[in-house]
N, C-alpha and C positions, 0 to 999 in steps of 0.2 A: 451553489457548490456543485460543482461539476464532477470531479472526484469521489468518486463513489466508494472503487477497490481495487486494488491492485494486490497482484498476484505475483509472489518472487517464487519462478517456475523451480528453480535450482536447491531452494531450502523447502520449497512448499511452504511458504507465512504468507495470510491474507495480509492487509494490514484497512481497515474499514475507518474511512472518514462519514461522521453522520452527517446529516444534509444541513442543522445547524447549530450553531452554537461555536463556530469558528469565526467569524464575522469583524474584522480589524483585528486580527490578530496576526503575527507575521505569522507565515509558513512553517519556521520551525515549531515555533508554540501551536498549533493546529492540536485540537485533543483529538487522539485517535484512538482504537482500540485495534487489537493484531491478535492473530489465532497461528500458533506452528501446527498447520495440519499434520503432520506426520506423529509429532508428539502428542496432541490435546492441550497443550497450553496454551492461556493466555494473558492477557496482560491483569496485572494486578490491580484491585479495586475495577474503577469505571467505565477511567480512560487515562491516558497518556499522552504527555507532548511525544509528535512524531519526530523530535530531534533525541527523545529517550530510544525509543526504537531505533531509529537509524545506528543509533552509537552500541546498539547492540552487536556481540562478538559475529555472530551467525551471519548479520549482516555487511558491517566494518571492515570486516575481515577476509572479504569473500566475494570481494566485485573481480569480474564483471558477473551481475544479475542480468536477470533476463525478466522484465518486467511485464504482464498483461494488465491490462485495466479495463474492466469491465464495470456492469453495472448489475448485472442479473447473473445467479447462477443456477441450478437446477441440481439438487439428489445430495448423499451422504457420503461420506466415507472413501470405499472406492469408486461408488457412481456419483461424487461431485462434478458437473461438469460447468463451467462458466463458458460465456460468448463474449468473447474479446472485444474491445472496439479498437483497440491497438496497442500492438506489441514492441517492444525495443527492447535492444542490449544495453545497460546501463554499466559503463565504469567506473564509476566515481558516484559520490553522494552529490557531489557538485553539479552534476548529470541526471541524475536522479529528482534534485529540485529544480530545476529546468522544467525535464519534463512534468512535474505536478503544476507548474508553472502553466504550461502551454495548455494544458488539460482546464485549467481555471480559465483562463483566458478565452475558452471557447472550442478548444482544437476539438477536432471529433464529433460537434454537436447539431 
């Protein structure tokens, strides 16, 4: 699992794929868990298919995101800071799994 987390700069929502327990499962079924940093919220119970998330309004509704993907990040609050390993503009959710796509596949690594 290559995908570790990615960062929607615009809404501020982590959204955290664990290292495993995704393993032949398609992409949208992927369990993940997401954090709205700016509210405290997150996802309910454990985890979530990332095609619940995605279809969430915040997200859905509001491309182009600006996505980072990281693996590490460092501090709380307003000293969260994460280190990118690459960033893009996302239009589309179609876009969006592409690149989680490219990230599995190795990009970056």
């Amino acid at each position: 699992m290559a995908v570790n987390k990615l960062h929607f700069f615009e809404i501020n929502w982590v959204i955290y794929f664990p290292s495993t327990g995704n393993e032949e499962r398609p992409l949208t079924k992927y369990g993940v868990a997401y954090r709205d940093r700016t509210y405290g919220k997150t996802q309910p119970g454990k985890r979530i298919d990332l095609i619940d998330v995605l279809s969430m309004p915040l997200i859905k509704n509001f491309y182009p995101h600006t996505i980072g993907w990281f693996k590490e990040s460092s501090g709380k609050g307003r000293n969260w800071k994460a280190e990118y390993i690459d960033i893009k503009r996302i239009s589309n959710e179609h876009e969006l799994l592409e690149f989680i796509k490219e990230i599995e596949l190795g990009h970056g690594n």
